[in-house]
C-alpha positions in Angstrom: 217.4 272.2 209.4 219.5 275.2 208.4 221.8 275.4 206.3 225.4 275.5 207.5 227.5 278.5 206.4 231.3 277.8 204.8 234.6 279.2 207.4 236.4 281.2 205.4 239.7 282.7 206.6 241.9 285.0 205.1 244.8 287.5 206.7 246.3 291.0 205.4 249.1 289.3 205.6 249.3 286.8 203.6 247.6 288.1 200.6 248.4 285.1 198.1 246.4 282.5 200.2 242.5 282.2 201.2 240.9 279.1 203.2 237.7 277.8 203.6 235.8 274.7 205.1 232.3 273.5 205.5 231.7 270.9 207.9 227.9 269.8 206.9 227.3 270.7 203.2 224.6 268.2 202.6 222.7 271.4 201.1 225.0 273.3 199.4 224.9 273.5 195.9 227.3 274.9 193.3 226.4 276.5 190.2 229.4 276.1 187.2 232.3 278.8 188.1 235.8 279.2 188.2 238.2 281.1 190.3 240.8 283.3 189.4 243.1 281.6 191.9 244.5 278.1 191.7 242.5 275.8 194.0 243.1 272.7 195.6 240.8 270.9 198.1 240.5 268.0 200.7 237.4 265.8 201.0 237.1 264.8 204.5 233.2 263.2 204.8 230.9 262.0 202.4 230.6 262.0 198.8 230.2 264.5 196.2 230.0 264.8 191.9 233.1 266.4 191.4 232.9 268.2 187.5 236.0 269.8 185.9 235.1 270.8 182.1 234.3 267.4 180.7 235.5 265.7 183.7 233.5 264.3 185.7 234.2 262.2 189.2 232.5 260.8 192.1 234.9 261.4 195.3 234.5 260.6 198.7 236.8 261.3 201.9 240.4 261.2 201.2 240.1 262.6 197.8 242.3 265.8 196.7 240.7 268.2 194.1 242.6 270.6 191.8 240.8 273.3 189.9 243.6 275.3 187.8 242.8 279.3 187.3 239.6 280.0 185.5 238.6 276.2 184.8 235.1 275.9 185.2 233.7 273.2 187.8 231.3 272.4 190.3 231.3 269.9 193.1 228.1 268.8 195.2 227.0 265.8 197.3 225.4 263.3 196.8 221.6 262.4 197.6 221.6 263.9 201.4 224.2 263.0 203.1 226.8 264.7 205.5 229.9 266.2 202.8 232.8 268.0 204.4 235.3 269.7 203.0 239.0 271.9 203.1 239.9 274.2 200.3 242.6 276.7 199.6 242.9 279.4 197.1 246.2 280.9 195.9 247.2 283.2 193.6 248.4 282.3 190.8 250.9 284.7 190.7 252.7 283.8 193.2 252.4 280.2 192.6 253.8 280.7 189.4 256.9 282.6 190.6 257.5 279.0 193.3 257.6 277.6 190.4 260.3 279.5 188.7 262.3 279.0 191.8 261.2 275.3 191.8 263.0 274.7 188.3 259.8 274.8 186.0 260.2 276.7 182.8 260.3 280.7 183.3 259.0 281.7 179.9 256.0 280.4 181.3 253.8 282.3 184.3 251.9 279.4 185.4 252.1 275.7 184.7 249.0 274.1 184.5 248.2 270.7 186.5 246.5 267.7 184.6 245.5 266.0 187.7 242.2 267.0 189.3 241.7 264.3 191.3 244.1 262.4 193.6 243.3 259.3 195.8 247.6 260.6 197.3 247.3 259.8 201.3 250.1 261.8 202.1 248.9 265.1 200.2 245.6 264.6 202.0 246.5 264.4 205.1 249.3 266.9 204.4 247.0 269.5 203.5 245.1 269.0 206.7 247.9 269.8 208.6 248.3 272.7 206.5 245.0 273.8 206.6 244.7 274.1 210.6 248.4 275.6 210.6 246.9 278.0 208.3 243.7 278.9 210.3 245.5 278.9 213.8 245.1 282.2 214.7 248.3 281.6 217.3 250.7 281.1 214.9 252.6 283.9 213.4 252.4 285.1 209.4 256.2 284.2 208.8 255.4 280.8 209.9 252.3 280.2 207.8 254.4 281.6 205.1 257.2 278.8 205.1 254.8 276.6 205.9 252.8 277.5 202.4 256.0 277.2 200.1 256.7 273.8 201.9 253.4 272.8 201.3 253.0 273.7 197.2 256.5 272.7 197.2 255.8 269.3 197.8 252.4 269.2 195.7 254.4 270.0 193.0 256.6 267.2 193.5 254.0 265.3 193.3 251.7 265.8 191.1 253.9 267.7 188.4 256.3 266.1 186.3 260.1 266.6 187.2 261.4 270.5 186.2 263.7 270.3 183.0 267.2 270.9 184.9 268.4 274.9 185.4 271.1 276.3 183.6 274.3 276.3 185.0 274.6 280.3 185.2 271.0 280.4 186.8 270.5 278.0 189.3 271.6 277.1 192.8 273.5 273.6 190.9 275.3 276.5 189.1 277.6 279.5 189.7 275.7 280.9 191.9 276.0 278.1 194.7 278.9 280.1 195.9 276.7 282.9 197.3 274.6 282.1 199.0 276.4 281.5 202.5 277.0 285.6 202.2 273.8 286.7 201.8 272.8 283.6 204.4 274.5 285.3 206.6 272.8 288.9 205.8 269.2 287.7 206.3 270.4 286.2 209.6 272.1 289.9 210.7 268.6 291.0 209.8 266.9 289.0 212.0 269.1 289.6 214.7 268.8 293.2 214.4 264.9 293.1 214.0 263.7 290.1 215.8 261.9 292.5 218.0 259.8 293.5 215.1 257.4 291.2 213.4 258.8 290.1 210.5 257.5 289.7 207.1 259.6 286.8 204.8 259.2 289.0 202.5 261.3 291.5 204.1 264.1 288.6 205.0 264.4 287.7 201.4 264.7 291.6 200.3 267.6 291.7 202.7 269.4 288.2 201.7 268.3 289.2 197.7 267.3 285.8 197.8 263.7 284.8 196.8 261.7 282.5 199.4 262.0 279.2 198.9 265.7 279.4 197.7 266.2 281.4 201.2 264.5 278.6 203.1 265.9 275.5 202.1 269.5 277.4 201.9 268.9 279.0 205.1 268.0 275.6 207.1 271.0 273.8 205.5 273.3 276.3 206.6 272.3 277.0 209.7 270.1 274.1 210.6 266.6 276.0 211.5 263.9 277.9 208.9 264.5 281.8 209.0 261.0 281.3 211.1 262.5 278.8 213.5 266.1 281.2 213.4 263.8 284.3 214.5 261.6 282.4 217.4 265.1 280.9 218.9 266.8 285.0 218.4 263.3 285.8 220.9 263.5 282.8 223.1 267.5 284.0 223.7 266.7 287.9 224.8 264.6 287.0 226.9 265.9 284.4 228.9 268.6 287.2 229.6 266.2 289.7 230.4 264.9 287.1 232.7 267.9 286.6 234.6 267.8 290.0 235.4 264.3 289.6 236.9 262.5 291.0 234.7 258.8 291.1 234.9 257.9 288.3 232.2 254.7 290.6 231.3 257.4 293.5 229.8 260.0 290.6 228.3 257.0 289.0 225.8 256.2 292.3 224.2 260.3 293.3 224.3 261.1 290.5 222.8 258.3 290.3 219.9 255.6 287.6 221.4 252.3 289.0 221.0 251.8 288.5 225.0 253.0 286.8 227.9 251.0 283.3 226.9 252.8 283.2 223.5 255.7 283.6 225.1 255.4 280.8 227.6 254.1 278.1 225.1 257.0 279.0 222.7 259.6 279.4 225.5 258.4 275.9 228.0 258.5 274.2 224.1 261.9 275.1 224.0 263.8 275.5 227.5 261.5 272.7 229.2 260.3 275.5 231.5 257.7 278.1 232.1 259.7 281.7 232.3 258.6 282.0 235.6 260.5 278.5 236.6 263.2 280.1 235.0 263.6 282.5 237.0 263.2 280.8 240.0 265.8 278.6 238.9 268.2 281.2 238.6 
């Protein structure tokens, strides 16, 4: 029997963030490494001896993994049976700087996690989800994006202790819980005036001056959708009244940002309770 090669997926993109899965891994077998990245992975079949330094665990489906940056480890089945797995790799970087806006402790680039291995049902099956939303080569970059700060978001609340409280002249419990609601309402001119374009995050934040997950869960509470959700409804909207004008539905999808006419009828029957083309008819 061969041996089964690992998935990996990755996009331009989203730079920060690698995936990978192997559904077999029976003979796979890790030499000690590390990564630069920090790593976090779902066990979804079998079993496997999970080493971390001197750690050293026998997990089986349902476990969560961590591996902070440049620990060495090494995690293989056991005896020869079937061992599946999900794993993500993120840049530490950028984790760190979550973090920051999380409320953890800015003189310091990247706090480490003690846990390495969590029995947590809702963070396994939440990174499931992830994982899939991740590798679904349908759904857009500034989705994933979100998705990935909601995702971390929540592992820290988990599995890290609470952040020491900001200072009032930082944080959003501070001073600056005034702005926001201006600079709300600049990332949501943005994405009006470039909803035809895809759209980077990235390039929502640099117009707000806000940083991601601040602009997130202030942009939701204010106006009751993600900036991703905000952008998709902005599309859905031209074109129903490009549609009323008859338009052909082929020319509306790439006006109005979908990648093609499919993407647009998914996203638009999800959220009218009709194809385009019943639409029009209805009109």
């Amino acid at each position: 029997m061969g041996t089964p090669s690992p998935s990996f997926w990755h996009d331009p993109s989203l730079p920060f963030i690698e995936a990978r899965s192997i559904e077999d891994g029976r003979r796979i077998r890790y030499g000690a490494h590390s990564h630069e990245t920090f790593s976090l992975g779902a066990v979804t079949g079998g079993r496997s001896i999970y080493m971390n330094g001197r750690m050293r665990a026998s997990v089986g489906a349902g476990a969560v993994v961590l591996m902070n940056p440049e620990e060495v480890h090494a995690c293989n089945p056991l005896d020869d049976a079937p061992w599946s797995y999900r794993m993500l790799h993120v840049d530490a970087c950028w984790l760190g700087a979550l973090q920051h806006d999380l409320g953890f402790d800015r003189n310091c680039d990247f706090h480490a996690f003690s846990t390495r291995v969590s029995d947590d049902a809702a963070l396994h099956r939440a990174l499931g989800r992830f994982h899939a939303l991740l590798t679904d080569e349908g759904i857009e970059p500034t989705h994933k994006e979100e998705a990935a700060i909601a995702f971390f978001s929540a592992v820290h609340r988990r599995l890290l202790p609470a952040p020491r409280r900001r200072s009032s002249a930082t944080g959003e419990n501070g001073a600056n819980r005034h702005w926001p609601a201006y600079r709300l309402r600049r990332a949501a001119e943005y994405i009006d005036a470039n909803f035809a374009r895809p759209l980077r995050l990235g390039d929502i934040c640099a117009a707000a001056q806000l940083s991601e997950s601040h602009l997130i869960r202030a942009f939701k509470r204010h106006y009751g959708l993600t900036p991703h959700a905000y952008l998709v409804n902005r599309r859905v909207q031209y074109s129903r009244s490009q549609l009323k004008r008859g338009r052909a539905i082929s020319d509306v999808a790439l006006e109005a940002g979908f990648a093609d006419q499919a993407h647009l009828q998914r996203v638009f029957k999800r959220m009218v309770a009709a194809t385009p083309a019943q639409y029009q008819r209805m009109r």
